[in-house]
Structure formats: C-alpha cells, structure tokens
N, C-alpha and C positions, 0 to 999 in steps of 0.2 A: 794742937791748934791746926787748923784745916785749911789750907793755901788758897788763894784765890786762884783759879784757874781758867781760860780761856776755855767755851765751848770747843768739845772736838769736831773739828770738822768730817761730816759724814764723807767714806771711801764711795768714789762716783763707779757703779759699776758697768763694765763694758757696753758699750752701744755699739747697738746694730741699726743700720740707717739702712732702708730702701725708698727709693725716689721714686715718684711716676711722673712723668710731662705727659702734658697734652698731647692728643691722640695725633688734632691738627695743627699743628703750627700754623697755619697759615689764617687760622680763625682767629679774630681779633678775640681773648678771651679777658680783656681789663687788664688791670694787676696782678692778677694771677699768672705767678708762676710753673707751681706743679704743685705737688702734694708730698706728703712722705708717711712712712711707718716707721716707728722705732722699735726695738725692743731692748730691752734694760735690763740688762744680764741677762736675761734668758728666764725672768720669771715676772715682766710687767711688759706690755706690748700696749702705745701708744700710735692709735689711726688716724688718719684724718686731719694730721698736722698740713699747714695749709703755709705755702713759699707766695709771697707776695713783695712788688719791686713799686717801693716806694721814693722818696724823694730823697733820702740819706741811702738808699742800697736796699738789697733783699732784706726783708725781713718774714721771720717767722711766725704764724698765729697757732697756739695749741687753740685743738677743738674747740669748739662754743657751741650754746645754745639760748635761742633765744627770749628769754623774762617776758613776763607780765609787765615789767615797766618800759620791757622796747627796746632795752637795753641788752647787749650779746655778753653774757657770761662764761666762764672757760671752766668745761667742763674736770680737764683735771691741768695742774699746770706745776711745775717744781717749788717745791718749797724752798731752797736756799739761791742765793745770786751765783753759789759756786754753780750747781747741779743746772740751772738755767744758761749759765755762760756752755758749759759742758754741751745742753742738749742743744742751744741756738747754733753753737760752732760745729758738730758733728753733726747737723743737719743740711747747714749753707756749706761745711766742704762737702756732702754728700751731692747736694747739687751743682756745685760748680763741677765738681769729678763730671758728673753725669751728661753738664753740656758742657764740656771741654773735651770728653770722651770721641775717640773719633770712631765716628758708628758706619757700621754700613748700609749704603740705599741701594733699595733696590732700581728706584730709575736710573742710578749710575751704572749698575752693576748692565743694566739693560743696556743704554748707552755704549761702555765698553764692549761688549758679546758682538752687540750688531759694528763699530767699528772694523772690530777683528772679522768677522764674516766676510763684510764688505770688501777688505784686501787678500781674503786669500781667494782664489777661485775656486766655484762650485764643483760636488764632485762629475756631476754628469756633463759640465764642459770638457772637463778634462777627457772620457773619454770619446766628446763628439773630436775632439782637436787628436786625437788617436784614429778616429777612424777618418779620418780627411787624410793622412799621410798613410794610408794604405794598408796600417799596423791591425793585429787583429787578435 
C-alpha cells in the first residue's frame, strides 16, 4: 500500500542577482526603479526583470510582452510560490544592497581635490616667497 505523500518541494538553486539603476537620477523616470538579471544556478539567466515602487513597497515585474488583447503577458515567470518568494526576495535585497551601497561620486571626489588644493599653497608661490628673502 503506497502512502500519501506531500509533493517535494523543488531544491531553489543559487541566485545570481545584478541590478542596473538609472543612468540619471535626477530624471523623473515614473515608478521605475531599475532593472536586474538573474541567473539561476548557472544554467537559466533571466533579463529585463524590471524593480517598480508601488504603493505597498518595491515591487518586482518578470519580463512581458505585450498580446493581441492589450494585455502585458510574462514572458517566463516561476512556477511555485516557493521559487517566486526566492526570486522576488534576492532581487529587492539586490537592490536595497545597491542603493544603500555607499558608492563613490565623482563630483565629490572633485569637490574634495579642489578643497585640498585650495589650502595648501601653489608650488611656484613657494618659490616666488624664496626669492623675496634673498634665498637662491
């Protein structure tokens, strides 16, 4: 007699998450967050996942395309609620990492250079203030 068993639940394999933001922040781009790529284990690579900040929080859209009835279809999307909870969560920590990430700018970087410039003196004052005191 053959037990009744519980489906096994399918082993989630490793994800690989890369995030892209907007090039400009400063461009009003909607809801749009950024983008991502996944890759799933190392042998399915999902593009074009698309980070959107809705009314409950980020949310994630896999790809689409869009029907004859008008309607945006997802071009591939996980099959169980496990592998979805999985890809939606290593996605939104991918991007919270990415802006919480403390990055570096260059108009800062520029900022600080010319401060530091500005207090020490040039080197050819130095030696005009040499040849004023006779030094040679």
């Amino acid at each position: 007699m053959s037990e009744n068993k519980a489906p096994e639940t399918p082993k989630i394999p490793g994800v690989d998450v890369k995030i892209y933001l907007p090039k400009d922040p400063e461009k009003d781009h909607g809801k749009l967050l950024g983008f991502a790529s996944v890759n799933l284990g190392g042998v399915f690579a999902v593009n074009n996942i698309r980070i959107y900040n809705s009314d409950k929080g980020p949310f994630v859209s896999m790809p689409s395309t869009k029907g004859k009835d008008g309607q945006y279809h997802d071009i591939c999307c996980p099959t169980t609620k496990e592998m979805r909870e999985a890809l939606h969560g290593a996605v939104l920590g991918a991007y919270q990492k990415e802006v919480t990430q403390e990055r570096p700018s260059v108009r800062n970087a520029i900022k600080e250079n010319a401060a530091e410039a500005v207090s020490r003196p040039a080197q050819g004052q130095q030696k005009q203030r040499a040849a004023d005191k006779g030094e040679r």
